[in-house]
C-alpha positions as CSV (number, residue, x, y, z in Angstrom):
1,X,-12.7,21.5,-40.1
2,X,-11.8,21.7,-36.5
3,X,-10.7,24.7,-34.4
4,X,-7.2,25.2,-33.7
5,X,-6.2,24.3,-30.2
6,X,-6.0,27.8,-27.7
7,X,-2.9,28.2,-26.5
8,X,-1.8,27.2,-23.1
9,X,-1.3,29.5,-20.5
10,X,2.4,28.3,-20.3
11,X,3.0,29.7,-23.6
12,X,1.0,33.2,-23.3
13,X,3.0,33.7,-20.4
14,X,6.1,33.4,-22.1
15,X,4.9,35.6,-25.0
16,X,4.2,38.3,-22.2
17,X,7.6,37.6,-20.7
18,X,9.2,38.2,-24.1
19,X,7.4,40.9,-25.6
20,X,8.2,42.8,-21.8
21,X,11.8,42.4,-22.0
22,X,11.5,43.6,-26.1
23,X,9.3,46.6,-24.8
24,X,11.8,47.8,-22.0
25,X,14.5,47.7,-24.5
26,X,12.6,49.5,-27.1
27,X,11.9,52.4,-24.4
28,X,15.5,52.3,-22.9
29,X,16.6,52.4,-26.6
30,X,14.2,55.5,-27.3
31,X,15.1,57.2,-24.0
32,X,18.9,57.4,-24.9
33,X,18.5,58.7,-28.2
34,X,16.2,61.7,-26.2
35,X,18.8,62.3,-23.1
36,X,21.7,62.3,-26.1
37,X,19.6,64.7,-28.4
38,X,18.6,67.0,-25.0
39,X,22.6,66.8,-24.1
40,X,23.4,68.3,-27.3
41,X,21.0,70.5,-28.0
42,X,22.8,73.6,-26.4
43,X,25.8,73.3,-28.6
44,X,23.9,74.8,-31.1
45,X,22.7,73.8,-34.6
46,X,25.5,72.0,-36.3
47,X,26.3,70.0,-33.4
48,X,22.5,68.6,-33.6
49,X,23.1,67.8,-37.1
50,X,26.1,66.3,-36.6
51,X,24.1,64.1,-33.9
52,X,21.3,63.3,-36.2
53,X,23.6,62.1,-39.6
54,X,25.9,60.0,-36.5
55,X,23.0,58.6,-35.0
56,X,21.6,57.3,-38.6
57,X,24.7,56.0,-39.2
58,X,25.0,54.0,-36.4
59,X,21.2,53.0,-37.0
60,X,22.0,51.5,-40.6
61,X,25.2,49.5,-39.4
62,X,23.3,48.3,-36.4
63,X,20.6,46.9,-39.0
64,X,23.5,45.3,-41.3
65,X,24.9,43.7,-38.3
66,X,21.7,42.4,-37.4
67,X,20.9,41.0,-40.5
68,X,24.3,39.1,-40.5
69,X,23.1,37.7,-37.1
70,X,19.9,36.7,-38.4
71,X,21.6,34.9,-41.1
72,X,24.0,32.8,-39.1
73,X,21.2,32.0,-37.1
74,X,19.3,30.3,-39.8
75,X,22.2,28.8,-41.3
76,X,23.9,27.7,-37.9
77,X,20.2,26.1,-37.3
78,X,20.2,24.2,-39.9
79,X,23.7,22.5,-38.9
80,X,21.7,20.8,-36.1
């Protein structure tokens, strides 16, 4: 069998362009959650736990939202 074809350097650079832009987010994303943790942190123990239960709650919609993206984009796909 042959070898698959390498890829060509037009596609590796978009890969690196992608996968930068999905790395600065993931670091700008991280970075929040750490100045927002640091800015309540004085208010004492409650308030952090109130920030930590908020924070997953906003996490799991954000994931149900996404998924309902992700769906419409497979279904609106296939209507092309």
């Amino acid at each position: 069998a042959d070898a698959p074809a390498a890829p060509s350097e037009s596609s590796l650079l978009s890969l690196a362009r992608d996968s930068l832009n999905v790395l600065v987010r993931s670091v700008l994303l991280s970075g929040s959650v750490l100045a927002l943790m640091v800015a309540v942190a004085p208010l004492g123990a409650a308030a952090v736990g109130a920030h930590a239960v908020v924070l997953q709650l906003w996490m799991v919609t954000s994931y149900v939202v996404d998924g309902f993206a992700d769906v419409g984009t497979m279904v609106g796909s296939r209507l092309l």
